[in-house]
PDBQT receptor file of N, H, CA, C and O in Angstrom, charges set to zero:
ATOM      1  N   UNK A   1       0.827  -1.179   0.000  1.00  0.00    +0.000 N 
ATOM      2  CA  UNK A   1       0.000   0.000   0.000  1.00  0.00    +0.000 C 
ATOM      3  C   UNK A   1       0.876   1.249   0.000  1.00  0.00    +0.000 C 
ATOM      4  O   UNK A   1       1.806   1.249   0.806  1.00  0.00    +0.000 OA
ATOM      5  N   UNK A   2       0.741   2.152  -0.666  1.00  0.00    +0.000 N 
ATOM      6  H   UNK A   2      -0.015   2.153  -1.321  1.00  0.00    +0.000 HD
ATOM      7  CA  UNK A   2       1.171   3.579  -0.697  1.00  0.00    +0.000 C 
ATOM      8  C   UNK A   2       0.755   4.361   0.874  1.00  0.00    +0.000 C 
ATOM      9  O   UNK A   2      -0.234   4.402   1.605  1.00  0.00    +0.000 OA
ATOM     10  N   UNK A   3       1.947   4.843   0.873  1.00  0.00    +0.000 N 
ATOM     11  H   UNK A   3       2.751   4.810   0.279  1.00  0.00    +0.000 HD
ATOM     12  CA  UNK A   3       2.162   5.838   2.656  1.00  0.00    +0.000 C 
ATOM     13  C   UNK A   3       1.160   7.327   2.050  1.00  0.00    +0.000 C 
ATOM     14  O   UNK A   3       1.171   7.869   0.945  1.00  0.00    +0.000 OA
ATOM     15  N   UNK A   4       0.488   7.594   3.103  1.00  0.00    +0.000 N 
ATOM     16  H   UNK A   4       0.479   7.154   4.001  1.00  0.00    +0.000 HD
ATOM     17  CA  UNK A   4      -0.162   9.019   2.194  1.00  0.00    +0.000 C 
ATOM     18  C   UNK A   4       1.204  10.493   2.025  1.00  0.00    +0.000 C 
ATOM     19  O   UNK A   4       2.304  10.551   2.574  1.00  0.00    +0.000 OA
ATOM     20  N   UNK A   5       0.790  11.128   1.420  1.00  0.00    +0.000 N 
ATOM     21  H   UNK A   5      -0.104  11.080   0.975  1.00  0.00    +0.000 HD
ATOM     22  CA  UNK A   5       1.923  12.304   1.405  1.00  0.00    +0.000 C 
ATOM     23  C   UNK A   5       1.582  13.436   2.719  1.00  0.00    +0.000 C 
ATOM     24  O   UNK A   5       0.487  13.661   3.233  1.00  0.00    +0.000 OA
ATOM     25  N   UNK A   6       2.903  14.036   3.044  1.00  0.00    +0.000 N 
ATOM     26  H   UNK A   6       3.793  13.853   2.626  1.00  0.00    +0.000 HD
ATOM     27  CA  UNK A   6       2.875  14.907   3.790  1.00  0.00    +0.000 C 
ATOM     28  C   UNK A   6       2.512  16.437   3.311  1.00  0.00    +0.000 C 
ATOM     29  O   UNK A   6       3.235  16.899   2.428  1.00  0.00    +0.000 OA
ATOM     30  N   UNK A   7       1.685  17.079   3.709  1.00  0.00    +0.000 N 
ATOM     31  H   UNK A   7       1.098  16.704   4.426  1.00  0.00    +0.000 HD
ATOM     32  CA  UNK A   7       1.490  17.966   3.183  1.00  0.00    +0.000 C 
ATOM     33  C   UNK A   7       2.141  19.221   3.409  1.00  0.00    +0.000 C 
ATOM     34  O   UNK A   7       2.160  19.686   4.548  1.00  0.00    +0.000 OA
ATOM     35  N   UNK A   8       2.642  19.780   2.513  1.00  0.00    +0.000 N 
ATOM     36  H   UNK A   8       2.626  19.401   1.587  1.00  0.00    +0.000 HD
ATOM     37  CA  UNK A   8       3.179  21.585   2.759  1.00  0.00    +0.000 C 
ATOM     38  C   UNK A   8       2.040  21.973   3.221  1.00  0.00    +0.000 C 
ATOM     39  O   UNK A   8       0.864  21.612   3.178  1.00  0.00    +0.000 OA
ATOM     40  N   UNK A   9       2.759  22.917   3.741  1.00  0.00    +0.000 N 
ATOM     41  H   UNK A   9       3.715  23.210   3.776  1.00  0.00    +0.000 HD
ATOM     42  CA  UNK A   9       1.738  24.322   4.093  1.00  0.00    +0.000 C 
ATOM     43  C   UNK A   9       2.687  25.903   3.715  1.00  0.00    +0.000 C 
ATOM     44  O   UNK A   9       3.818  26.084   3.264  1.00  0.00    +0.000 OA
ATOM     45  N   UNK A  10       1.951  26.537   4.009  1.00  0.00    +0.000 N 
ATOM     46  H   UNK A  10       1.032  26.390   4.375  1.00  0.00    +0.000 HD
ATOM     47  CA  UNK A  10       2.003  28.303   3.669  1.00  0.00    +0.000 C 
ATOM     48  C   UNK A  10       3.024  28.932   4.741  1.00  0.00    +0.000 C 
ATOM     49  O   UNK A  10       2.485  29.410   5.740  1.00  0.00    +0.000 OA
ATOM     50  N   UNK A  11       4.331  28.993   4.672  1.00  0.00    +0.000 N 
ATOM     51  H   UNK A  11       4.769  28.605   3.861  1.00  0.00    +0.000 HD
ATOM     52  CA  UNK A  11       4.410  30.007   6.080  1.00  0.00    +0.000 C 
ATOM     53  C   UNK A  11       4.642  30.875   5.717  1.00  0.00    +0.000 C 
ATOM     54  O   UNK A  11       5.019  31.062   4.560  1.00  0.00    +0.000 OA
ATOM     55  N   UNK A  12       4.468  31.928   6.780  1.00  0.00    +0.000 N 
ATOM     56  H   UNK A  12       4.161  31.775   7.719  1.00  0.00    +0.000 HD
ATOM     57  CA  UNK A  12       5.352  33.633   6.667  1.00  0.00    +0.000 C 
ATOM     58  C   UNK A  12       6.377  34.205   7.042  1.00  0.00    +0.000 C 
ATOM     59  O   UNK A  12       6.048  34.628   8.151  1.00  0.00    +0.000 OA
ATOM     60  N   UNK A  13       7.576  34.556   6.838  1.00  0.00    +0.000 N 
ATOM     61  H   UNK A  13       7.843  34.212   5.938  1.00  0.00    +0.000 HD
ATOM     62  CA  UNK A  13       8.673  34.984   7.872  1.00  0.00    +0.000 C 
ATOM     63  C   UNK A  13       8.489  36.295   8.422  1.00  0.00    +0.000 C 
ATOM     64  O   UNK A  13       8.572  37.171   7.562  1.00  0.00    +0.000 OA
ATOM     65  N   UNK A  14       8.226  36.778   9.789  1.00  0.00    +0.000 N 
ATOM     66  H   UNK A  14       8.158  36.066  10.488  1.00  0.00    +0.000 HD
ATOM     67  CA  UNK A  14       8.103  37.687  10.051  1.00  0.00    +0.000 C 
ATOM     68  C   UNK A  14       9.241  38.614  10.470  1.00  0.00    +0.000 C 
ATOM     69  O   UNK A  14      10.008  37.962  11.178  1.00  0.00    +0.000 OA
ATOM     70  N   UNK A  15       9.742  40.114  10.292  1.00  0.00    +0.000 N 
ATOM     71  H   UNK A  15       9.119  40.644   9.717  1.00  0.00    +0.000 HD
ATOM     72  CA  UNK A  15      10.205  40.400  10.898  1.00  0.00    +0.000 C 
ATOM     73  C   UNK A  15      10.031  40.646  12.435  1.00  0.00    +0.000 C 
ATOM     74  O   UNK A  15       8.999  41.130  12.900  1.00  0.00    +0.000 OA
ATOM     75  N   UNK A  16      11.172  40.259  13.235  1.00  0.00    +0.000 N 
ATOM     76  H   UNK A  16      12.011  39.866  12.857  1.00  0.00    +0.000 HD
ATOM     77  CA  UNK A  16      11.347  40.634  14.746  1.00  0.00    +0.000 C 
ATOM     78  C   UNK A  16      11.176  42.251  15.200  1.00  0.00    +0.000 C 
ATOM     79  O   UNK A  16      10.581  42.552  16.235  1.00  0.00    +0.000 OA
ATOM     80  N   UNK A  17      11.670  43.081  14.451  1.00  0.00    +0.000 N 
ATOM     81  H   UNK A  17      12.153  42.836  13.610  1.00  0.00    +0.000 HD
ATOM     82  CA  UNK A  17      11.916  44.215  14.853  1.00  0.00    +0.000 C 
ATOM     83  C   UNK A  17      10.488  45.060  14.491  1.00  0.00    +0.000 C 
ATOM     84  O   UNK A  17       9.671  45.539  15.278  1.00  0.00    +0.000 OA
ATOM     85  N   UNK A  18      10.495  45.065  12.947  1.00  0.00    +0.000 N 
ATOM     86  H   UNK A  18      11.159  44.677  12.309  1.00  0.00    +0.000 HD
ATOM     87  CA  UNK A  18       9.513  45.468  12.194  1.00  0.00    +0.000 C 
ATOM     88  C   UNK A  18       8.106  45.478  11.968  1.00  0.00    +0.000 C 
ATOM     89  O   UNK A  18       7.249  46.362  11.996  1.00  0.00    +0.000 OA
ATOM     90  N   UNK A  19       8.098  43.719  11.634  1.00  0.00    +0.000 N 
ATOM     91  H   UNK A  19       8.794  43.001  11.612  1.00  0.00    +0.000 HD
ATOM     92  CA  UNK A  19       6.540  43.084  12.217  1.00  0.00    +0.000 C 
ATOM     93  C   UNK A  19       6.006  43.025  10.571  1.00  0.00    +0.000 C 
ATOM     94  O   UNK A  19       4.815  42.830  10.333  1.00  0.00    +0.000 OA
ATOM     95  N   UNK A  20       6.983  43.209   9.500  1.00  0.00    +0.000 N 
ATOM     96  H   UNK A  20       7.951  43.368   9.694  1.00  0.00    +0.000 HD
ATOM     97  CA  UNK A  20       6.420  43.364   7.997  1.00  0.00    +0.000 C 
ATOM     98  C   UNK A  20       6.733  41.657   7.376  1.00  0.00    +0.000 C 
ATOM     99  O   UNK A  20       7.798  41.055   7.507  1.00  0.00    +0.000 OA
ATOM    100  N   UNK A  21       5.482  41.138   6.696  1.00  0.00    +0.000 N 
ATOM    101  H   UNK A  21       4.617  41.628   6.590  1.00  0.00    +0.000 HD
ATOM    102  CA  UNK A  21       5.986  39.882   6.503  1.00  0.00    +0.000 C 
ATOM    103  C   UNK A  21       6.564  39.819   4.985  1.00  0.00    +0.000 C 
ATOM    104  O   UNK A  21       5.845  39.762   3.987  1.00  0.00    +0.000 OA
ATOM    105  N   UNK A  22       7.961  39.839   4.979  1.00  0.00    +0.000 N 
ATOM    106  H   UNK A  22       8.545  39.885   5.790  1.00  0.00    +0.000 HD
ATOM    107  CA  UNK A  22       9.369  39.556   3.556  1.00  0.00    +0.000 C 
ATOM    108  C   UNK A  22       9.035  38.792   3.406  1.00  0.00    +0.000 C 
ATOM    109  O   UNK A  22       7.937  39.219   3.050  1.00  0.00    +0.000 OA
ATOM    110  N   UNK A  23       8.912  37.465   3.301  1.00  0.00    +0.000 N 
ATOM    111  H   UNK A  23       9.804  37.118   3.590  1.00  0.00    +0.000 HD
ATOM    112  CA  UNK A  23       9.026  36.529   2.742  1.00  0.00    +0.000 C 
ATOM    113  C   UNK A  23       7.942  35.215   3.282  1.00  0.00    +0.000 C 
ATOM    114  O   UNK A  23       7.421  34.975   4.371  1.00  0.00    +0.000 OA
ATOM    115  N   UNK A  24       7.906  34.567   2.023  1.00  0.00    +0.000 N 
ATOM    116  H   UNK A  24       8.330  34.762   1.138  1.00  0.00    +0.000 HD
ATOM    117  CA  UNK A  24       6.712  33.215   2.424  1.00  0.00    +0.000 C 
ATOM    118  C   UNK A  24       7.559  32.146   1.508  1.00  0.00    +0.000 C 
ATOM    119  O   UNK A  24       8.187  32.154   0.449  1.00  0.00    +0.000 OA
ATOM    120  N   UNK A  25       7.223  31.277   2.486  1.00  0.00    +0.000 N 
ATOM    121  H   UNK A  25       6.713  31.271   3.347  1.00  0.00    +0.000 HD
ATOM    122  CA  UNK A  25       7.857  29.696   2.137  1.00  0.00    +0.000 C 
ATOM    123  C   UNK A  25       6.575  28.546   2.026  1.00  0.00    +0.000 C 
ATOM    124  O   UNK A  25       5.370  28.741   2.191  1.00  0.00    +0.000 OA
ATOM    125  N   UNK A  26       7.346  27.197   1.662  1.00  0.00    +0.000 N 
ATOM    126  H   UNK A  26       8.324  27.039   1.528  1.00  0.00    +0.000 HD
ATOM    127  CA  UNK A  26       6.434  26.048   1.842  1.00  0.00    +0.000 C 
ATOM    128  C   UNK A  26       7.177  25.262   2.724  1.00  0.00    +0.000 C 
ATOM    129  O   UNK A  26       8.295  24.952   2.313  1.00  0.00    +0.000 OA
ATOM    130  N   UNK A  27       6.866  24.874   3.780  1.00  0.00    +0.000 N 
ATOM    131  H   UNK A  27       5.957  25.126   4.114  1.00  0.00    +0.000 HD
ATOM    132  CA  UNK A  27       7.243  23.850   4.600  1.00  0.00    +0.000 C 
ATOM    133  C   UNK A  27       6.378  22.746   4.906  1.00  0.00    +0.000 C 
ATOM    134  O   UNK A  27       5.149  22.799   4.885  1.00  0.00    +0.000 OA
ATOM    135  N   UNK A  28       7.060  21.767   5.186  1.00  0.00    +0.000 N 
ATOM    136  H   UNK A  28       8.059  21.724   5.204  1.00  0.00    +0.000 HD
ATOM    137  CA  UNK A  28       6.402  20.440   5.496  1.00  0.00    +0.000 C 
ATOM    138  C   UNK A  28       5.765  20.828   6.878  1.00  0.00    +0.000 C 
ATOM    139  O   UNK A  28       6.441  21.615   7.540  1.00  0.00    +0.000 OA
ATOM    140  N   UNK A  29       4.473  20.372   7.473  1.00  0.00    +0.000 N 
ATOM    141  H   UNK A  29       3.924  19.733   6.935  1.00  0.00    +0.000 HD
ATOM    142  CA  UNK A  29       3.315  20.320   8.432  1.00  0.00    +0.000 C 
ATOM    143  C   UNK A  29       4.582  19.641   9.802  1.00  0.00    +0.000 C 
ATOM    144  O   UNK A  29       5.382  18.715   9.665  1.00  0.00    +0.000 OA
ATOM    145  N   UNK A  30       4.365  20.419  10.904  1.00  0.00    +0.000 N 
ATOM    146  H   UNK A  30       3.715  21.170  11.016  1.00  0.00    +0.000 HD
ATOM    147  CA  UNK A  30       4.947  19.799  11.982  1.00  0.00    +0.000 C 
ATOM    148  C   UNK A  30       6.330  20.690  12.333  1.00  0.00    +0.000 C 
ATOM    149  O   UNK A  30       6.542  21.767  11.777  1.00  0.00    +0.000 OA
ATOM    150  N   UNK A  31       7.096  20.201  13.164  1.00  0.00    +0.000 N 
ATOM    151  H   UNK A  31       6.924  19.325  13.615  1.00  0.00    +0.000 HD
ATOM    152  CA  UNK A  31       8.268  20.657  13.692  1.00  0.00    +0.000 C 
ATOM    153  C   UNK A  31       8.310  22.004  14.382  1.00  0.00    +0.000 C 
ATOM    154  O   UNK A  31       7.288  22.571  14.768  1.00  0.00    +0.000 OA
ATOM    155  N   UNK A  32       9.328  22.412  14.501  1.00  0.00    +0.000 N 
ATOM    156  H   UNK A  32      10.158  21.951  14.188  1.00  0.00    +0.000 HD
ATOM    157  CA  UNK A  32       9.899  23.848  15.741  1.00  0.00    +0.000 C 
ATOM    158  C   UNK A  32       9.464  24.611  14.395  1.00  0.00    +0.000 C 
ATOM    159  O   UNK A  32       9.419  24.251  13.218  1.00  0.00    +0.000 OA
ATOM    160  N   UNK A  33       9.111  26.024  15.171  1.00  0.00    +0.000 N 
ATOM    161  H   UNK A  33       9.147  26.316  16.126  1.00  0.00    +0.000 HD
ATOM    162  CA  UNK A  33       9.072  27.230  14.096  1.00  0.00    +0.000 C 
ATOM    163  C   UNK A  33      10.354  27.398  13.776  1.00  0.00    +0.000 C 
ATOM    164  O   UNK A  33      11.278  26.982  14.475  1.00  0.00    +0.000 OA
ATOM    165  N   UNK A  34      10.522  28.159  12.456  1.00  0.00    +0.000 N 
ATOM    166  H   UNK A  34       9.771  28.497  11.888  1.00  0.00    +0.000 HD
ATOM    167  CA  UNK A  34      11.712  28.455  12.351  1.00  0.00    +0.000 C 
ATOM    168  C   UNK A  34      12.340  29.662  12.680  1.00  0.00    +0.000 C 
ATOM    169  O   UNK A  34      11.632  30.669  12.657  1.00  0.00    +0.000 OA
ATOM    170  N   UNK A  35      13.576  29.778  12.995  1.00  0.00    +0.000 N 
ATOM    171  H   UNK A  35      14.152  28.960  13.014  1.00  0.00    +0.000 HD
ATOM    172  CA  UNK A  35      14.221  31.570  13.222  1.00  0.00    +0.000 C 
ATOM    173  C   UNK A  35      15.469  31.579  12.167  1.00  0.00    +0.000 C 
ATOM    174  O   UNK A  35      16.326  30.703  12.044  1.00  0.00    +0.000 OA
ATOM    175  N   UNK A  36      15.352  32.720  11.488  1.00  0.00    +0.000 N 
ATOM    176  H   UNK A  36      14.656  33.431  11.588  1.00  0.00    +0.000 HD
ATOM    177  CA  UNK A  36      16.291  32.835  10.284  1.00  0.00    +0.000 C 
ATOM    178  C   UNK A  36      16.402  33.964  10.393  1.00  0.00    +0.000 C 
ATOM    179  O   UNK A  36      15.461  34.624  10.834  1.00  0.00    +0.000 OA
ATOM    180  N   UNK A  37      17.829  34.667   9.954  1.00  0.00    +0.000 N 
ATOM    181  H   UNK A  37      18.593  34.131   9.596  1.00  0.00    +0.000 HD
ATOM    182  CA  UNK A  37      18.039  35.831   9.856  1.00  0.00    +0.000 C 
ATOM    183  C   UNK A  37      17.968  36.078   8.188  1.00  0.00    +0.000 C 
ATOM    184  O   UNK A  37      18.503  35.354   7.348  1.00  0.00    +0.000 OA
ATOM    185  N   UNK A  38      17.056  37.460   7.891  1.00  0.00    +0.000 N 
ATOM    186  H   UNK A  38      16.621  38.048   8.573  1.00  0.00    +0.000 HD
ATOM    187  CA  UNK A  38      17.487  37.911   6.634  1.00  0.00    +0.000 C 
ATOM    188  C   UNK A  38      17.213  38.928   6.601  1.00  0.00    +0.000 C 
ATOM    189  O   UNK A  38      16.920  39.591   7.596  1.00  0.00    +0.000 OA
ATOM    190  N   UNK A  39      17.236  39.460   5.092  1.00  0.00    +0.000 N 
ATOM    191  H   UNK A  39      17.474  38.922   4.284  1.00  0.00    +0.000 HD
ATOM    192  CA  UNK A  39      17.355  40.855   4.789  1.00  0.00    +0.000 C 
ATOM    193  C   UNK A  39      16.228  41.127   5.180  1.00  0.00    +0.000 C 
ATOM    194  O   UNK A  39      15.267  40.361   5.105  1.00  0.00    +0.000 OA
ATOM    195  N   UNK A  40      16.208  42.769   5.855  1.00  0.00    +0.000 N 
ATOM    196  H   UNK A  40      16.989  43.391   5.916  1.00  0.00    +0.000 HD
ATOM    197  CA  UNK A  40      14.680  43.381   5.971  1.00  0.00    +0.000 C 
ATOM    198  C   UNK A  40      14.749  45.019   5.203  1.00  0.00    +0.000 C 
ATOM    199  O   UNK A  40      15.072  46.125   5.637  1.00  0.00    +0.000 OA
ATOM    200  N   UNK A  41      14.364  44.620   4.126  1.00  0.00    +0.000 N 
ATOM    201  H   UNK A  41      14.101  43.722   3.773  1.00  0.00    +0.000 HD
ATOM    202  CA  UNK A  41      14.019  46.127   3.028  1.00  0.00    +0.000 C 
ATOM    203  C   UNK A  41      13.767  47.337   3.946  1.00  0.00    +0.000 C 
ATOM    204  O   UNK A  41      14.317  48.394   3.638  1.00  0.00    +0.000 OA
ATOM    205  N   UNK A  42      13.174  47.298   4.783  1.00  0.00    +0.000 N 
ATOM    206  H   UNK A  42      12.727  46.439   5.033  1.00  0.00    +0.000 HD
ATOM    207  CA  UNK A  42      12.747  48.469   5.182  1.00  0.00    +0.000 C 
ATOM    208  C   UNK A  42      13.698  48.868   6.507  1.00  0.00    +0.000 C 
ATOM    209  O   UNK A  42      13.404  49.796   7.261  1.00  0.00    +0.000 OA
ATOM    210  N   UNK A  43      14.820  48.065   6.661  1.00  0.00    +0.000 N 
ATOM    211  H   UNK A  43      15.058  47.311   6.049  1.00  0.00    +0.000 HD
ATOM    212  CA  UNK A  43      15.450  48.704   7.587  1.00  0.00    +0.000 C 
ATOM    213  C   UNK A  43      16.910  48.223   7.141  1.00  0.00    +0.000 C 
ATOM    214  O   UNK A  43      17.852  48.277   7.931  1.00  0.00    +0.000 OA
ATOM    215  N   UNK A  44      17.080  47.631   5.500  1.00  0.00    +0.000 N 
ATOM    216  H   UNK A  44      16.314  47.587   4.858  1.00  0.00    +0.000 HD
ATOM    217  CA  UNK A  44      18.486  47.976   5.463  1.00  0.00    +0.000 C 
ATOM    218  C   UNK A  44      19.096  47.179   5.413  1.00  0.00    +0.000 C 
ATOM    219  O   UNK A  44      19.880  47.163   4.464  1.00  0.00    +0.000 OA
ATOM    220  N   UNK A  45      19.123  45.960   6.449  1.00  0.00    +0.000 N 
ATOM    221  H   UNK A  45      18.486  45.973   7.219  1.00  0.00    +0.000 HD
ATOM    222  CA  UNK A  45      19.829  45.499   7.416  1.00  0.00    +0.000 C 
ATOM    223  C   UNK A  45      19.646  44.092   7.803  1.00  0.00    +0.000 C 
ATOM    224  O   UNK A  45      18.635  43.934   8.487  1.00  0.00    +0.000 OA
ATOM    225  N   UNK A  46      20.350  42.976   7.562  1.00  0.00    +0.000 N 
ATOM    226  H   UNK A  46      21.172  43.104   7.006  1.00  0.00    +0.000 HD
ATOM    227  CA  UNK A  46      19.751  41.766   8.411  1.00  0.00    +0.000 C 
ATOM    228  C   UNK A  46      18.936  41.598   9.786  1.00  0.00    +0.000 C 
ATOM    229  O   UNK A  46      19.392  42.096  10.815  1.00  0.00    +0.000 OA
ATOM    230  N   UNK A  47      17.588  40.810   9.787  1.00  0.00    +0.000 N 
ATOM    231  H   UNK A  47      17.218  40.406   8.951  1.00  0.00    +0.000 HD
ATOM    232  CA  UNK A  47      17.214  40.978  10.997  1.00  0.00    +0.000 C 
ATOM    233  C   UNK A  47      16.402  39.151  11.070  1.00  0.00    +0.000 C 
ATOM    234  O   UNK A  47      16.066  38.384  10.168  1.00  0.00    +0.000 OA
ATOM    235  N   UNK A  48      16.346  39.042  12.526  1.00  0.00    +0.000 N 
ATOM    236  H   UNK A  48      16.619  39.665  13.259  1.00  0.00    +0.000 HD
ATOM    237  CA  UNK A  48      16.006  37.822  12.686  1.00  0.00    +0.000 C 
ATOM    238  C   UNK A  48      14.590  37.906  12.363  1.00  0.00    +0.000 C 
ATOM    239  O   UNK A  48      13.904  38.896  12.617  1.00  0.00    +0.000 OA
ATOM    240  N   UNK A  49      14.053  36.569  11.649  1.00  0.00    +0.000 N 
ATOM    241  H   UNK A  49      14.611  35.765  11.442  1.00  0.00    +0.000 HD
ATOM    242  CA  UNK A  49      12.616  36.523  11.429  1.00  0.00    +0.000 C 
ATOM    243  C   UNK A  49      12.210  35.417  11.566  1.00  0.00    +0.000 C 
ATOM    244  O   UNK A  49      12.881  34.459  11.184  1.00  0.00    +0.000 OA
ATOM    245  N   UNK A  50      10.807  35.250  12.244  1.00  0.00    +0.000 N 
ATOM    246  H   UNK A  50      10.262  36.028  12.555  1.00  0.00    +0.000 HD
ATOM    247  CA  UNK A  50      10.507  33.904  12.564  1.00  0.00    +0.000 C 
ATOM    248  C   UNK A  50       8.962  33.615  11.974  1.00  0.00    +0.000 C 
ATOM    249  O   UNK A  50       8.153  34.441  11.553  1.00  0.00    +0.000 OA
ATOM    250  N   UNK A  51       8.839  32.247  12.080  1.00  0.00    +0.000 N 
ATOM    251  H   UNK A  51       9.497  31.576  12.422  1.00  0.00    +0.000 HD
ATOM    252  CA  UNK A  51       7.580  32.132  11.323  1.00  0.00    +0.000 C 
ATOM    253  C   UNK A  51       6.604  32.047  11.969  1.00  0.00    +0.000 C 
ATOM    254  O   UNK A  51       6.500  31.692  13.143  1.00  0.00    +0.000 OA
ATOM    255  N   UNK A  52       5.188  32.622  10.670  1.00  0.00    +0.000 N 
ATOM    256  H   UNK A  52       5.273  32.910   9.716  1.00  0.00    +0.000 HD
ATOM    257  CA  UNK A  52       3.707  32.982  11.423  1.00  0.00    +0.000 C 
ATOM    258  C   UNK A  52       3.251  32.466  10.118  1.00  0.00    +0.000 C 
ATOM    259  O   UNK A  52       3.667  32.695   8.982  1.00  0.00    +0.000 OA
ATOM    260  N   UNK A  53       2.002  31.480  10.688  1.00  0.00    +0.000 N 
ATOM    261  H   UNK A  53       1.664  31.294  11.611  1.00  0.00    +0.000 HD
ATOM    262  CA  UNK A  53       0.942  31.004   9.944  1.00  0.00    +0.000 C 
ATOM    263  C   UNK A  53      -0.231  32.280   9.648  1.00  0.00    +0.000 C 
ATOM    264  O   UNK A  53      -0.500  33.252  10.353  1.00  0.00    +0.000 OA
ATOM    265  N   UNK A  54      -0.791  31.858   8.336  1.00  0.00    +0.000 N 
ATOM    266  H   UNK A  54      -0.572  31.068   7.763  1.00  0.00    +0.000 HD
ATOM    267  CA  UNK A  54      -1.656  33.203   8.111  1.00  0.00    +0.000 C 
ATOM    268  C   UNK A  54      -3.107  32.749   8.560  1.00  0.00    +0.000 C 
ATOM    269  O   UNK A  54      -4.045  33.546   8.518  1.00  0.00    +0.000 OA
TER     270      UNK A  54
């Protein structure tokens, strides 16, 4: 029998500082949120961003 598939979902990276959401990914359903640092347009500057479901 075939295993069913795991499904992606939608995330958002939010900025920490800012609160503007840069960037959206697909991640697999489950696990730790993530924390990534990246660019944030509106301030220039690398900043940590973590993820928010919409």
């Amino acid at each position: 029998m075939a295993k069913g598939k795991k499904r992606l979902e939608v995330v958002h990276l939010v900025c920490q500082e800012t609160g503007d959401m840069n960037y959206t990914l697909r991640k697999k359903s489950g696990g730790e949120k993530l924390k990534v640092k990246k660019y944030s347009p509106r301030l220039r500057k690398h900043t940590v961003h973590v993820e928010k479901k919409k």
